[in-house]
N, C-alpha and C positions, 0 to 999 in steps of 0.2 A: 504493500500500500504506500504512495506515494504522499510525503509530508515536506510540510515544510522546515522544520527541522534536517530534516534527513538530506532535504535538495540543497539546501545552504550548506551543510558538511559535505556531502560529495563535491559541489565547485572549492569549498576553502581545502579540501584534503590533495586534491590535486595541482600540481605545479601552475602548469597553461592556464586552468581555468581561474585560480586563482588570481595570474597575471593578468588576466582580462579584467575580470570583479573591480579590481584593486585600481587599473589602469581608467574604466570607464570612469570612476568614482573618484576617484582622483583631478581627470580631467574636468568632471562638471563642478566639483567644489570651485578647482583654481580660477575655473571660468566665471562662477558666480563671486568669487573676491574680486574679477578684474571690473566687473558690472559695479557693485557696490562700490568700488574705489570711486569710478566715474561717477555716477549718482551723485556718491558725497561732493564732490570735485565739482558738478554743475547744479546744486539745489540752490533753487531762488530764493529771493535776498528774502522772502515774506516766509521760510520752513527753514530757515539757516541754524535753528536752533535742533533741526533734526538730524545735520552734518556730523556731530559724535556719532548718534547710533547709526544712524550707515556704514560710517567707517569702520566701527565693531564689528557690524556685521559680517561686512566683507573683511575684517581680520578672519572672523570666526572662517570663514569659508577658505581660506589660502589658509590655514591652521589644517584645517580638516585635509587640505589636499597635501600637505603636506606630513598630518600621519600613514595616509594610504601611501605615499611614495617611502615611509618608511617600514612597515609592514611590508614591502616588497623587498626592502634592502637587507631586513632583518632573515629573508629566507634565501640571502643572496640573489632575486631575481630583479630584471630590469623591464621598466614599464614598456606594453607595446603600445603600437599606434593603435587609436581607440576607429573602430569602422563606424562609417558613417552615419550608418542606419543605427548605432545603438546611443547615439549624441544625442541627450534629451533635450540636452542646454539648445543646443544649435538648434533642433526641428522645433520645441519651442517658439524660437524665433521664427524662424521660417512659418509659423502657421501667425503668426502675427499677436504671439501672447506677449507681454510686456512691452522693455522698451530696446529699439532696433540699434543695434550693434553700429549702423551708421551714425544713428543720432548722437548715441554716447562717445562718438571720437571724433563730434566736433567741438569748439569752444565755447558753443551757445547755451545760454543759463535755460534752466529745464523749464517749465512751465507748472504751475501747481497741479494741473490735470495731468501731465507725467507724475509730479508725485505718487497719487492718487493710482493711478494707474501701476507704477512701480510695487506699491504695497499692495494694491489686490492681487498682483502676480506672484508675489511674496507668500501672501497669504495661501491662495493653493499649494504653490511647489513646498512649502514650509509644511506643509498640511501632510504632505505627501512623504515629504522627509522624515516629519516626524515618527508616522505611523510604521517606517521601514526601519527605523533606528529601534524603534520599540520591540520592534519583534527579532529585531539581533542580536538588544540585548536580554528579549526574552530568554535566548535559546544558548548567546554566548557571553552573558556578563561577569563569568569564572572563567572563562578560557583564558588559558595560560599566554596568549600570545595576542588576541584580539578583546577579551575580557576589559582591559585599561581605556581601549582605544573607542569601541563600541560605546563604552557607559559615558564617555567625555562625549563623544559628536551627539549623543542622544539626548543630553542636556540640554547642550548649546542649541538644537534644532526645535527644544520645546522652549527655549529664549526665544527663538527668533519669531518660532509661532505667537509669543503673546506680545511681542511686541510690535508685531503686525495686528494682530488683534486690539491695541491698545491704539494705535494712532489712529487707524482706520474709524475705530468710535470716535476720536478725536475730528478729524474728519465729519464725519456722518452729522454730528454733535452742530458743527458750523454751517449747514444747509446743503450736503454733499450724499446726501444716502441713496439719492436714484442714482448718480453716478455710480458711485461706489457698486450699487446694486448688479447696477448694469455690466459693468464692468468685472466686477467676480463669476458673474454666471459664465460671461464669453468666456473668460481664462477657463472655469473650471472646465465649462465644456470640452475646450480644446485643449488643456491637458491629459482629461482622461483617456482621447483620442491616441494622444500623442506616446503616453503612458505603455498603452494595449499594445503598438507596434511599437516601440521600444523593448518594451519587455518580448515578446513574442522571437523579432531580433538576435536578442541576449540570449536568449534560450536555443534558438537556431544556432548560435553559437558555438554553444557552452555543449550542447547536446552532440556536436561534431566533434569538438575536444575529447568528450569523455565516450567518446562511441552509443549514446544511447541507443537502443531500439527502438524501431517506428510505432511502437506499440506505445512507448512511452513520450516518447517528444508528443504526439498524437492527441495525449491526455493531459500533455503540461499547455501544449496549445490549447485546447477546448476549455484546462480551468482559466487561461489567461483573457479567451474567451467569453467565457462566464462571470466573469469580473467586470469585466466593458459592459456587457450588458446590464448589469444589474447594477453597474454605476451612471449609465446612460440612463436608466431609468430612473432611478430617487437615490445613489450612493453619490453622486454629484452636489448634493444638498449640504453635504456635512461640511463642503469646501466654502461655502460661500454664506453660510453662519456667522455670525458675528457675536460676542460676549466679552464680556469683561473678563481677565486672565486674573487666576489668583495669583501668578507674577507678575508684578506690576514693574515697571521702571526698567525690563527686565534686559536691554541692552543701556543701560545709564551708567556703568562703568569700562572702564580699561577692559580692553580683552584679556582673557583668561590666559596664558601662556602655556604650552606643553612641550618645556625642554626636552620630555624624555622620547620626545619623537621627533628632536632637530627641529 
């Protein structure tokens, strides 16, 4: 019977797939530090007071990528080039969720509706983050070797979640909640989209590496399957919720530091 417990240790116990996991996840963190650096770098003069936690943010994320590049050094292996089709950051973009990789490299101050838009895209992929960190470190938060690393990004991605949860009421608060509204539904939509073939991707991958049989990839496709659907239908709702976090403030200091992973 096929778990997910079981499917996260057959990619981490093996070399390749490993290399891949590690490489994918790596590349989307350092890419979402280089977005948040930018952000912070162009938020307009009227949310300048939001220019700390961005910048956090996007520590936290060039942090994170840079434990995954360590967990691969640690088993002596080197990251590969991440393939195209499992680039969540990139296709993301490409379906026109957040904010365009053009706009952030040029010198022009954002507009508060980028704001706005920034954190609701925050808000899903953080959503998303979260609930994947959670269930890592359901399964590896004593592991001898990803145990430290798992419980530290899972943290930091329920910070980031409330504190998208937190401006965003901020926001709403100031006469912005249909935007906002509108704006969370399109993302989530088109993340979960983007998600199913990502994932699906990954597994076409990982399923080559490790030789599955077609009997199996078959069934890891249909539950990845089965998850679109039933997020397409009302599992899409829980992204675009809005509450008060019982962490409040919760990127308002220094970034957390993790010497022990360079």
């Amino acid at each position: 019977m096929l778990s997910a417990k079981k499917l996260f240790q057959e990619i981490l116990d093996d070399d390749e797939s490993f290399r891949l996991f590690c490489s994918i996840a790596a590349g989307g963190e350092s890419q979402g530090g280089w977005e948040n650096g930018r952000i912070a770098a162009l938020v307009p003069a009227s949310q300048r007071a939001l220019a700390p936690k961005i910048t956090r943010h996007g520590a936290d994320e060039d942090k994170h990528g840079r434990i995954f590049h360590a967990l691969l050094r640690k088993r002596g292996l080197a990251p590969v080039e991440v393939p195209h089709e499992t680039d969540y950051t990139m296709l993301l973009e490409q379906y026109g969720i957040g904010l365009a990789h053009e706009q952030l490299g040029r010198e022009e101050p954002l507009a508060e509706r980028d704001i706005i838009t920034y954190l609701a895209h925050s808000r899903v992929t953080e959503q998303r983050a979260s609930e994947q960190m959670r269930l890592l470190r359901r399964y590896f938060a004593d592991h001898p070797d990803l145990g430290r690393a798992v419980r530290m990004i899972s943290h930091d991605e329920d910070n980031h979640l409330a504190y998208c949860h937190e401006e965003l009421l901020r926001f709403a608060r100031s006469g912005h909640g249909r935007t906002i509204q509108s704006i969370l539904r399109e993302c989530a939509l088109g993340e979960i989209r983007v998600y199913r073939d990502v994932s699906l991707a990954v597994m076409d991958h990982m399923g080559r590496i490790l030789g599955w049989p077609r009997a199996k990839a078959a069934a890891l496709a249909a539950g990845i399957h089965a998850v679109y659907a039933y997020e397409r239908l009302v599992g899409w709702r829980r992204m675009v919720s809005l509450a008060l976090p019982e962490r409040r403030d919760a990127l308002g200091g220094p970034a957390v530091p993790a010497p022990e992973y360079g």
